[in-house]
Structure formats: structure tokens, C-alpha cells
Short mmCIF file of the C-alpha atoms (twelve columns), coordinates in Angstrom:
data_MODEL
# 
_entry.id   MODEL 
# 
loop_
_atom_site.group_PDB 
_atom_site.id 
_atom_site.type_symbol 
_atom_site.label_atom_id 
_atom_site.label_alt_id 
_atom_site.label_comp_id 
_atom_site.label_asym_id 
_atom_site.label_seq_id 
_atom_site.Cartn_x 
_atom_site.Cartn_y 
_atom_site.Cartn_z 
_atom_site.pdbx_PDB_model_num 
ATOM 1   C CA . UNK A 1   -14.262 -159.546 80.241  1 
ATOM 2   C CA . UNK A 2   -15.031 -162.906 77.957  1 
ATOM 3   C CA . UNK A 3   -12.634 -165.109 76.795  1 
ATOM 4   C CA . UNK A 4   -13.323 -163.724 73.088  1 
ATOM 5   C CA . UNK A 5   -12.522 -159.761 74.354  1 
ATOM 6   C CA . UNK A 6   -9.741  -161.157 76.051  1 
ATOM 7   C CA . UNK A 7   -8.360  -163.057 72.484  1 
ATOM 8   C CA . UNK A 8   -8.613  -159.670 70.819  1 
ATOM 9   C CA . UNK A 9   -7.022  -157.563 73.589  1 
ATOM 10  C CA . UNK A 10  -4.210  -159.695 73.540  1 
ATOM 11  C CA . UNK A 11  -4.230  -159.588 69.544  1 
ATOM 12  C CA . UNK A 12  -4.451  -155.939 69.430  1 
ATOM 13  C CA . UNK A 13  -1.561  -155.594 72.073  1 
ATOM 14  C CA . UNK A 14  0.595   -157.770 70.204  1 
ATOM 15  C CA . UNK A 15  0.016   -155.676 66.153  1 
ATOM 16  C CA . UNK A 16  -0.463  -152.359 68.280  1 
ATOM 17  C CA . UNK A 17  1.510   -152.590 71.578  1 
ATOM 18  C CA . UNK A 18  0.834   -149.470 74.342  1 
ATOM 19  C CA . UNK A 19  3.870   -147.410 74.651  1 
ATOM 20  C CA . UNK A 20  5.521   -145.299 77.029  1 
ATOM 21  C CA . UNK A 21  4.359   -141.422 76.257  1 
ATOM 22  C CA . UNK A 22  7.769   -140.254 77.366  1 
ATOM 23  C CA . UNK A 23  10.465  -143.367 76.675  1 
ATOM 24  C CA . UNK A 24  8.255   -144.961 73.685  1 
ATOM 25  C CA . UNK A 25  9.218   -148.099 74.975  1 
ATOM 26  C CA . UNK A 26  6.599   -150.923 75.358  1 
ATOM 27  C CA . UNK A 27  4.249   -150.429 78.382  1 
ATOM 28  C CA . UNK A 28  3.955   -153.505 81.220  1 
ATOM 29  C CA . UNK A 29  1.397   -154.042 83.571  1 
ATOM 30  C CA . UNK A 30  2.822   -151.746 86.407  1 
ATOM 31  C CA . UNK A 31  2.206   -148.461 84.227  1 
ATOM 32  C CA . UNK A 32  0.829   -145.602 85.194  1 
ATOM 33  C CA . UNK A 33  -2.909  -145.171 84.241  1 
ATOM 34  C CA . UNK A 34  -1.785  -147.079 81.256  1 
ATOM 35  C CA . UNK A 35  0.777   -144.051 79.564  1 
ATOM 36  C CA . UNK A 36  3.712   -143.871 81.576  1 
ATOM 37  C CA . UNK A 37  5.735   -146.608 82.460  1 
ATOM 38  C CA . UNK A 38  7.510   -146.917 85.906  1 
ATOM 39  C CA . UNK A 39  10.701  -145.862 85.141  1 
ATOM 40  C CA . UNK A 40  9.925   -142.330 83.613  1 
ATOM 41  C CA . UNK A 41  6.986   -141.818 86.215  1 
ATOM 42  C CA . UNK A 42  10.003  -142.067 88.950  1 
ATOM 43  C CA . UNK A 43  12.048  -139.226 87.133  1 
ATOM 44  C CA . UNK A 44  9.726   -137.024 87.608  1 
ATOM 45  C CA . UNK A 45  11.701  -134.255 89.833  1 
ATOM 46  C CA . UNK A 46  9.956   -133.227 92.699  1 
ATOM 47  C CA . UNK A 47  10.135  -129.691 94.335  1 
ATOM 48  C CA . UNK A 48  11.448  -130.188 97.952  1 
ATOM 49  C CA . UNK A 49  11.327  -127.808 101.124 1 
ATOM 50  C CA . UNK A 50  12.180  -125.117 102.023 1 
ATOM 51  C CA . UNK A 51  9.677   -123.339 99.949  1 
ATOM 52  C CA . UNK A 52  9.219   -119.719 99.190  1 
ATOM 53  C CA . UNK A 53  6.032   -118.785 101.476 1 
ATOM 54  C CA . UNK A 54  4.328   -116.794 98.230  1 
ATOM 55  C CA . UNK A 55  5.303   -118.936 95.706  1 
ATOM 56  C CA . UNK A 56  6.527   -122.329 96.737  1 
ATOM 57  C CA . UNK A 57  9.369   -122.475 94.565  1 
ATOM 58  C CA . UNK A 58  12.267  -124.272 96.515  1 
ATOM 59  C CA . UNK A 59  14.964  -122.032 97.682  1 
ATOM 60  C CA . UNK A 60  18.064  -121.330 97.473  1 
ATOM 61  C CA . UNK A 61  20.735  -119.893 98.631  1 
ATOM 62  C CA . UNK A 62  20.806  -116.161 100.345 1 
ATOM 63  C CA . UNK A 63  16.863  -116.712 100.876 1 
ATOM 64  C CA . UNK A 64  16.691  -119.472 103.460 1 
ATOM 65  C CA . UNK A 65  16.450  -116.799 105.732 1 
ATOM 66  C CA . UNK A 66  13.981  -114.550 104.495 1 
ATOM 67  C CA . UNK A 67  11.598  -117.440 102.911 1 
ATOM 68  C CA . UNK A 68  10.929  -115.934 100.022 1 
ATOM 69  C CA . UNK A 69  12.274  -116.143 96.624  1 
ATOM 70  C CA . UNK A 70  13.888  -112.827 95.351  1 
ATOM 71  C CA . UNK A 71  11.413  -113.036 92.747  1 
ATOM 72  C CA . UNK A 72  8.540   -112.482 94.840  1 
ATOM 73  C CA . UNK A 73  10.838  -109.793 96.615  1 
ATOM 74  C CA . UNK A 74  10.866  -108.069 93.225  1 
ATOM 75  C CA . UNK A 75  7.091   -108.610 92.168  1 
ATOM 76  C CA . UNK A 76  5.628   -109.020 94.914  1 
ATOM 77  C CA . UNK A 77  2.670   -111.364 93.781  1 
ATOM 78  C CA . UNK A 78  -1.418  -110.645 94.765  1 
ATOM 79  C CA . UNK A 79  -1.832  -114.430 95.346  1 
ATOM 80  C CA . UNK A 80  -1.158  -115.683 99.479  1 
ATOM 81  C CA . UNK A 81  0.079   -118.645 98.701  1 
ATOM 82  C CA . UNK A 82  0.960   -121.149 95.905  1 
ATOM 83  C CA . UNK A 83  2.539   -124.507 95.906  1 
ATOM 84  C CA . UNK A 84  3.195   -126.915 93.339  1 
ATOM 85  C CA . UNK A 85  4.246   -130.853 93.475  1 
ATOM 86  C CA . UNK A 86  7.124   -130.663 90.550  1 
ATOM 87  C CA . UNK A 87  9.624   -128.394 89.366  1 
ATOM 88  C CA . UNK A 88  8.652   -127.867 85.537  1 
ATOM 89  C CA . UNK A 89  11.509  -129.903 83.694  1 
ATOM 90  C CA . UNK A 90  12.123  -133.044 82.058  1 
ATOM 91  C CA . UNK A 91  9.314   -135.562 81.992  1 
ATOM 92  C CA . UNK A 92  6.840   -133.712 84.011  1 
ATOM 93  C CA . UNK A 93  7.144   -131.055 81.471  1 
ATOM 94  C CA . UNK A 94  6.797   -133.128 78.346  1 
ATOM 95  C CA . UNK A 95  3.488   -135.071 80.130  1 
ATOM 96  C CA . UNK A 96  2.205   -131.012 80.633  1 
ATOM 97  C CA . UNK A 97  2.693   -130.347 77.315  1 
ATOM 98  C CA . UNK A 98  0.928   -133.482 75.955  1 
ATOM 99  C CA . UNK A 99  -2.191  -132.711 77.852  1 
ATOM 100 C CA . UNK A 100 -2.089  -129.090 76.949  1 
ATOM 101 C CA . UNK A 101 -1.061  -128.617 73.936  1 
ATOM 102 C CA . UNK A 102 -2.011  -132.249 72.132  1 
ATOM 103 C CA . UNK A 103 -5.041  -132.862 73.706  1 
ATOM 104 C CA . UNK A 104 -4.699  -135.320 75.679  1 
ATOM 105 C CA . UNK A 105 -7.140  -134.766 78.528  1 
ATOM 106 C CA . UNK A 106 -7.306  -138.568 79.583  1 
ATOM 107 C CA . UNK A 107 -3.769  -137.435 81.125  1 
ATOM 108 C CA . UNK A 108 -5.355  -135.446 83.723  1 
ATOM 109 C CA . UNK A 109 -6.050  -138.327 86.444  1 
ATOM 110 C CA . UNK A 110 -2.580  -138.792 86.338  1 
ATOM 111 C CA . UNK A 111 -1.584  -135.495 86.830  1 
ATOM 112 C CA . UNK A 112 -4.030  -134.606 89.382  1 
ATOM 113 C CA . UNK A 113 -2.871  -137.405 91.711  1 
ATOM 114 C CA . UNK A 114 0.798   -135.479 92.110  1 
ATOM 115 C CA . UNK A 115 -1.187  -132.522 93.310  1 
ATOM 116 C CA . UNK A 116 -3.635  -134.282 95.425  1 
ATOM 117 C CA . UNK A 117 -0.408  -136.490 97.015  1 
ATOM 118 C CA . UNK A 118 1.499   -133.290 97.434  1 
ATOM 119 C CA . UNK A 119 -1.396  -131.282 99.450  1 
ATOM 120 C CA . UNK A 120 -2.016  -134.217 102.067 1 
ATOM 121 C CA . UNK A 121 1.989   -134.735 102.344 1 
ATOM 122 C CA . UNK A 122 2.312   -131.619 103.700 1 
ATOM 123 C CA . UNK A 123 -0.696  -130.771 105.099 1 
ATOM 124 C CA . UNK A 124 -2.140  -128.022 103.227 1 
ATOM 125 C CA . UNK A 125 -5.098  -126.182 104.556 1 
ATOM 126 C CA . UNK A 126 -7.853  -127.352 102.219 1 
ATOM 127 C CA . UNK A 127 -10.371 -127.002 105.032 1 
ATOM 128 C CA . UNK A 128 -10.207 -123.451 104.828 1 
ATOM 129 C CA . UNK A 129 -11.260 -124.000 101.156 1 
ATOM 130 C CA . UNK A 130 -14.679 -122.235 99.899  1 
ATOM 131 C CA . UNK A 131 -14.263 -122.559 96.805  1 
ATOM 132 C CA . UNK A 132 -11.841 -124.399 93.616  1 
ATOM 133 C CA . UNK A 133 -11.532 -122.305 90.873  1 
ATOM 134 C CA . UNK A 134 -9.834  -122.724 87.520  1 
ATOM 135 C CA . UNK A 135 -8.051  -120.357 85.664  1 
ATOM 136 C CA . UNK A 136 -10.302 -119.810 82.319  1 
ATOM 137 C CA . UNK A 137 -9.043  -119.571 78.942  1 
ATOM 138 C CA . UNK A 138 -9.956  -116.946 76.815  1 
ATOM 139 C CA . UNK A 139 -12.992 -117.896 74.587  1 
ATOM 140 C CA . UNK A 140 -10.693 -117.968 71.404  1 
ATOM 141 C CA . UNK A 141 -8.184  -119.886 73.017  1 
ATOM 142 C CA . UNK A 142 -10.980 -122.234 74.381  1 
ATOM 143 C CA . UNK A 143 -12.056 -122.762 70.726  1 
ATOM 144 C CA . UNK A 144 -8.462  -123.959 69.624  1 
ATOM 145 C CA . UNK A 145 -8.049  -126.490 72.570  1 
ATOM 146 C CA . UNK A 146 -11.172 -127.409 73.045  1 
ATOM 147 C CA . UNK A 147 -10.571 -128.074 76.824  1 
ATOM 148 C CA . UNK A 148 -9.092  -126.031 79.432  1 
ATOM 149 C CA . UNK A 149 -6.948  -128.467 81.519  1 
ATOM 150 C CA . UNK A 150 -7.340  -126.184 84.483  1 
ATOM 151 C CA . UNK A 151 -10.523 -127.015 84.567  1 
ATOM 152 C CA . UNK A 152 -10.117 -130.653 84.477  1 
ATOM 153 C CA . UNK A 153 -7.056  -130.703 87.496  1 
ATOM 154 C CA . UNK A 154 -9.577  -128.598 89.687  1 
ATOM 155 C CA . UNK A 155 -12.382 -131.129 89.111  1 
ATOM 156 C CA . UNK A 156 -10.239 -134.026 90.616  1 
ATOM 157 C CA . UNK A 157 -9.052  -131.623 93.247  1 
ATOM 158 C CA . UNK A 158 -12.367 -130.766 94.068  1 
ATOM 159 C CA . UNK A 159 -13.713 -134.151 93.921  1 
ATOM 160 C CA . UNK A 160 -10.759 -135.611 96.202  1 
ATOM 161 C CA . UNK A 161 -11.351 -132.743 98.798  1 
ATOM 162 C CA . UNK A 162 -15.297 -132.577 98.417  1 
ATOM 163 C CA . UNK A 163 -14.661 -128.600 98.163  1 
ATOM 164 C CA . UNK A 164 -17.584 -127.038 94.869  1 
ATOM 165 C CA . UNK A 165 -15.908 -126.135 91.988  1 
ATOM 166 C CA . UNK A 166 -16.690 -122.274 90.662  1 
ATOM 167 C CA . UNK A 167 -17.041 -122.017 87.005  1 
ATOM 168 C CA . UNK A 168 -17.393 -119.147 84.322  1 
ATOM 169 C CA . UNK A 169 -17.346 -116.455 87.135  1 
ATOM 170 C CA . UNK A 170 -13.901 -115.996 86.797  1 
ATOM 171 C CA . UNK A 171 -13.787 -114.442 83.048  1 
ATOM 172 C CA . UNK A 172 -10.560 -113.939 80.772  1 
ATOM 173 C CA . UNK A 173 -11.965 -111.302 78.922  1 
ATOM 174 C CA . UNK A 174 -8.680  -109.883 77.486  1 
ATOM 175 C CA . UNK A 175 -7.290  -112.053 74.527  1 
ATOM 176 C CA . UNK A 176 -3.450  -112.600 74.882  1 
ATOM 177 C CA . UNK A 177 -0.422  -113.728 73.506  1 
ATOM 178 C CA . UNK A 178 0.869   -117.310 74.973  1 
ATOM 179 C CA . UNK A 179 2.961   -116.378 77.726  1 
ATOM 180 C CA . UNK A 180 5.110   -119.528 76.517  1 
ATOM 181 C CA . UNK A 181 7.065   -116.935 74.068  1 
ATOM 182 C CA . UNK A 182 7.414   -114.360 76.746  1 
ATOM 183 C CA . UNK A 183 10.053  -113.589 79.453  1 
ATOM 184 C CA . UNK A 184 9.704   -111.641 82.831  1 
ATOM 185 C CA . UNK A 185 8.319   -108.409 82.655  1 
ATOM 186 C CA . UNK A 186 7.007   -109.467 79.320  1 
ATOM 187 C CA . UNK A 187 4.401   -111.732 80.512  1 
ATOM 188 C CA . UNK A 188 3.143   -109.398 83.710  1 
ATOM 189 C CA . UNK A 189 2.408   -106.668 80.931  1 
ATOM 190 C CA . UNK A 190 0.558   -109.190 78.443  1 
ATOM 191 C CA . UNK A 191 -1.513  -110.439 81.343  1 
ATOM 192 C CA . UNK A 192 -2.789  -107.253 82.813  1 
ATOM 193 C CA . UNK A 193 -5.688  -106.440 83.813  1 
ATOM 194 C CA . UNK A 194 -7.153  -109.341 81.596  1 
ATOM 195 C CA . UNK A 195 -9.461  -111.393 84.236  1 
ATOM 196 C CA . UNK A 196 -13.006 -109.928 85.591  1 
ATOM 197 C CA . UNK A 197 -15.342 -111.516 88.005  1 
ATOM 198 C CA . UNK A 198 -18.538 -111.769 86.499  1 
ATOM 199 C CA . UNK A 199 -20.650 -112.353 89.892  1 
ATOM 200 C CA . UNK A 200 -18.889 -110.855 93.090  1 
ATOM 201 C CA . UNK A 201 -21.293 -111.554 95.586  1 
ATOM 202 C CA . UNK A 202 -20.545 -114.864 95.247  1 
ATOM 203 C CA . UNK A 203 -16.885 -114.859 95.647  1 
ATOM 204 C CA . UNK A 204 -17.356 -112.291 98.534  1 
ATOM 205 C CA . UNK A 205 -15.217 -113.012 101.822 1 
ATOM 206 C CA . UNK A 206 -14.635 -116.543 100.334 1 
ATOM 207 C CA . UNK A 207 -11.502 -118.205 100.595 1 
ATOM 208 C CA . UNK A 208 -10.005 -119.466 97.312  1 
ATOM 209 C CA . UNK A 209 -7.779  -122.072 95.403  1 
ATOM 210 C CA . UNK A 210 -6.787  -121.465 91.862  1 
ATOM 211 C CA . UNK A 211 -6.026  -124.102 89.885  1 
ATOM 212 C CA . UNK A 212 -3.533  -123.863 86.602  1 
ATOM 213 C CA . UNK A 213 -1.380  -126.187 85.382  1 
ATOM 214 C CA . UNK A 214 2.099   -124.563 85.306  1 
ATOM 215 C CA . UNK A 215 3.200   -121.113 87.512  1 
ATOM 216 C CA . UNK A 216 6.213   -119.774 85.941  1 
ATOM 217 C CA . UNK A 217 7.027   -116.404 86.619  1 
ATOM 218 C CA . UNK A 218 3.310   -116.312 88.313  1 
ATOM 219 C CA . UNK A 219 2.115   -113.571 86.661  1 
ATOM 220 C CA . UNK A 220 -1.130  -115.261 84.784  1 
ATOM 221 C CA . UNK A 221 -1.991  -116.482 88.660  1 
ATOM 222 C CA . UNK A 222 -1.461  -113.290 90.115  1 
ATOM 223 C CA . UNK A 223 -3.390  -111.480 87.520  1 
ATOM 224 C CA . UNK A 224 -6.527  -113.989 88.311  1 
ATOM 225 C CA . UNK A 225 -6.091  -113.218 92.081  1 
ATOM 226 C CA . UNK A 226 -6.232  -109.552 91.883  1 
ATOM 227 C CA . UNK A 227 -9.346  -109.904 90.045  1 
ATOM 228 C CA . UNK A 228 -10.377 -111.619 92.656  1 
ATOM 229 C CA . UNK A 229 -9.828  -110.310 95.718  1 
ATOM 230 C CA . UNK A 230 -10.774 -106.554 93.725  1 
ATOM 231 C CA . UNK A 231 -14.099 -108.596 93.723  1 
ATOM 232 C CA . UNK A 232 -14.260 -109.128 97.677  1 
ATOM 233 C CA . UNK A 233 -12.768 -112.654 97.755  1 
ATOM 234 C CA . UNK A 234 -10.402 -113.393 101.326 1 
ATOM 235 C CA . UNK A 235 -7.872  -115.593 100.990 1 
ATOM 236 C CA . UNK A 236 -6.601  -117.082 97.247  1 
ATOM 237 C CA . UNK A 237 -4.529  -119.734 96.924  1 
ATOM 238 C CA . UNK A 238 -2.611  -121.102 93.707  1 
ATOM 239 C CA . UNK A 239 -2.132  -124.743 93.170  1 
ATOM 240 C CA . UNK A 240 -0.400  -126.250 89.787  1 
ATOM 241 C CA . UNK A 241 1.212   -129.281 88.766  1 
ATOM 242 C CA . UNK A 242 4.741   -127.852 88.456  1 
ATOM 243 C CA . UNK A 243 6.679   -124.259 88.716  1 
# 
């Protein structure tokens, strides 16, 4: 960069200073990717082990010794496995909710490098990987956003792990409410039976990771993986940025 772009860098800093997306307070050099400074970056809250073996929600309590969360007890999801780096609360949350919902894509680097540190911290199986697949929006819903930030986590993750990326054979054919407004059994019921696989012989015997950005109750991730594996695919895995 010249001395002249530096001048106006500075200039611009100084009339239009970077700020915290969280905190609003003025960015410094150590921030993260340039949107986040240090401080809020560090509250994000992690999720810890022990984690539910369907799920990988921490537990608690009574189910240390079953390792599973009563919830998959109750609804016993058609996923194998998820995990997720964060527990869906405070900043992590608000940073989600920017990228989704205010379309701010340029936040997904960020965001991807939780789930990327998370997956070689504990070792997941990635080799076992055949394919990365995003959850898909409906079309509609796709029209309003304009992005689908699944899709843009599961390119990093598929970049960082060299694994292809599978798109548009996973279809959301069913238009639905945002599960945001929904509780419980709510959400399983708007979800249903509202995925398709559009090719099976490609997803045949293959071994899966779904990406999303946020598993709640699980029920738009299970919905996806019963498509799937209804399709012929082996194993499906979940992976999102918080639960």
C-alpha cells in the first residue's frame, strides 16, 4: 500500500472509525477479521464435554451416565452424530444473527474458524467424510436472503478438510414457517417431510456432514438426514456453529 492509500486509510479511520459489531466500541489492531474486538470474541461461551453422543449438547445432570440428553431420549433424532463449538447465547448468538438475518456474509470466515478449531480439538472423524453438505433454504426463503449461510460455513469446512462440497441435491421443497417462532413439537411438525434428494445415486452408501448454522431442538437437521439416508446415504453427521 502507497504512502497516499495509507494518508486516506488513516483519514477515513479517523471521520469513520471500525467498530466492534457486538460492544460498538472502537476496533484496534488485534480484532478479529476486522469486526469483533478481543474482548467480546473471548465471551463467546463455549460448549464443554461431556457431550450428548446424538446431539452434542453438554450434559447435565441425571444423564452423565446414559450420554445422552433426555431430549434425544424423547425424539430420538435420524442424524448419528452432531456437535457444535458454542452454546447459542450471548455474543455468539448476536454474531449468528448478523450473518443470517442482516446479511452479513463477510462474517462467515470468522465463524467457520470456531467450527474448524472445534473438529481438530477433539478429533472428529472428518476422514470418514464423503461428502459436506449444506442444509438448503427453500427457494423463497433463498430469494429474501439472498445467501444461505449454510452454504458458506460448509465451503470453509470443506476447503479446510479438502472433503467436495454437494450442492442442490439436497432440496427443501416444502416452504415453512421460521422455526425461530416455534417451540418443541412445533418445529418437528413444521419441518416434516420437507427435504428430498434430488439425485440418490450419488449420495448412495456415502458418509455425510451437514452443515447449518444453529441446531436447536434439531429437528430441521434431523428432517435433512432422514431424507437422506431414505435416499441410501450411510453415515450423516451434523455440524453448526452453536446449539
Amino acid at each position: 500500500m502507497g504512502k497516499f492509500s495509507l494518508l486516506l486509510e488513516g483519514l477515513r479511520n479517523i471521520i469513520y472509525p471500525k467498530l466492534c459489531l457486538i460492544c460498538k466500541q472502537r476496533l484496534s489492531s488485534g480484532s478479529i477479521d476486522g469486526f469483533v474486538c478481543p474482548g467480546c470474541w473471548s465471551r463467546i461461551k463455549k460448549t464443554l464435554p461431556p457431550f450428548c453422543r446424538r446431539c452434542g449438547r453438554q450434559l447435565q445432570g441425571g444423564a452423565l451416565d446414559k450420554h445422552i440428553c433426555a431430549s434425544c431420549i424423547r425424539n430420538s433424532p435420524h442424524f448419528d452424530r452432531a456437535f457444535s463449538p458454542c452454546a447459542y447465547e450471548g455474543v455468539i448468538k448476536e454474531l449468528i444473527q448478523e450473518f443470517k438475518y442482516k446479511r452479513k456474509d463477510y462474517l462467515g470466515y470468522a465463524l467457520s474458524s470456531l467450527l474448524i478449531d472445534f473438529i481438530k480439538e477433539y478429533s472428529i472423524a472428518m476422514d470418514i467424510i464423503e461428502w459436506i453438505i449444506p442444509v438448503p433454504l427453500h427457494k423463497t426463503r433463498m430469494r429474501e436472503r439472498e445467501f444461505n449461510q449454510a452454504q458458506i460455513i460448509a465451503a470453509y469446512i470443506a476447503s479446510e478438510f479438502k472433503i467436495k462440497m454437494l450442492e442442490d441435491n439436497l432440496i427443501r421443497h416444502r416452504y415453512t414457517k421460521t422455526q425461530t417462532d416455534l417451540e418443541g413439537q412445533e418445529r418437528l411438525l413444521n419441518v416434516q417431510n420437507s427435504f428430498s434428494v434430488k439425485d440418490n445415486k450419488v449420495i448412495r452408501g456415502k458418509n455425510i456432514l451437514l452443515i447449518d448454522d444453529v441446531l436447536t431442538t434439531g429437528a430441521t437437521s434431523s428432517e435433512a438426514a432422514s431424507a437422506l439416508k431414505a435416499a441410501g446415504a450411510g453415515i450423516v453427521f451434523v455440524a453448526t456453529l452453536a446449539n
